[in-house]
C-alpha positions, 0 to 999 in steps of 0.5 A: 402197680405192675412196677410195685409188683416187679419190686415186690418179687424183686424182695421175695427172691432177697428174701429167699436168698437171704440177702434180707429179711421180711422185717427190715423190709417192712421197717424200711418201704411198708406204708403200713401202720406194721411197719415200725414193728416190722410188719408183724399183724400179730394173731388175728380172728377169722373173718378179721383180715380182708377174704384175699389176705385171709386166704393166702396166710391159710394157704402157707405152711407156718414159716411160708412166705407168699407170693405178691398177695393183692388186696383192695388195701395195696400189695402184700407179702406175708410170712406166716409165722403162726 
């Protein structure tokens, strides 16, 4: 997990430089179901996401990205988008 963790931060900061975007990331390393479609969840419901997801995407400004978010389903970034 720390070594998830390190690489995690490791994309944030090439996502923030510019050198990549979240979607390709997705699309490349995500174990997600999302990752076909570049990790995109889409509008969802309060009280659908899990409380620690829920919560990081309501703590960024759209167009924020977050830090590692983790959540019993694994580790996260999120970009919120809307």
């Amino acid at each position: 997990e720390a070594e998830a963790q390190r690489q995690l931060r490791t994309y944030r900061r090439q996502i923030e430089e510019g050198t990549t975007e979240l979607e390709t990331l997705a699309e490349r390393v995500s174990d997600c179901d999302t990752a076909q479609h570049g990790g995109d969840l889409g509008w969802f419901a309060s009280g659908y996401m899990q409380p620690e997801f829920e919560e990081a995407v309501l703590a960024l400004q759209v167009g924020g990205l977050s830090d590692v978010v983790e959540t019993a389903s694994g580790l996260h970034l999120i970009l919120r988008t809307g």
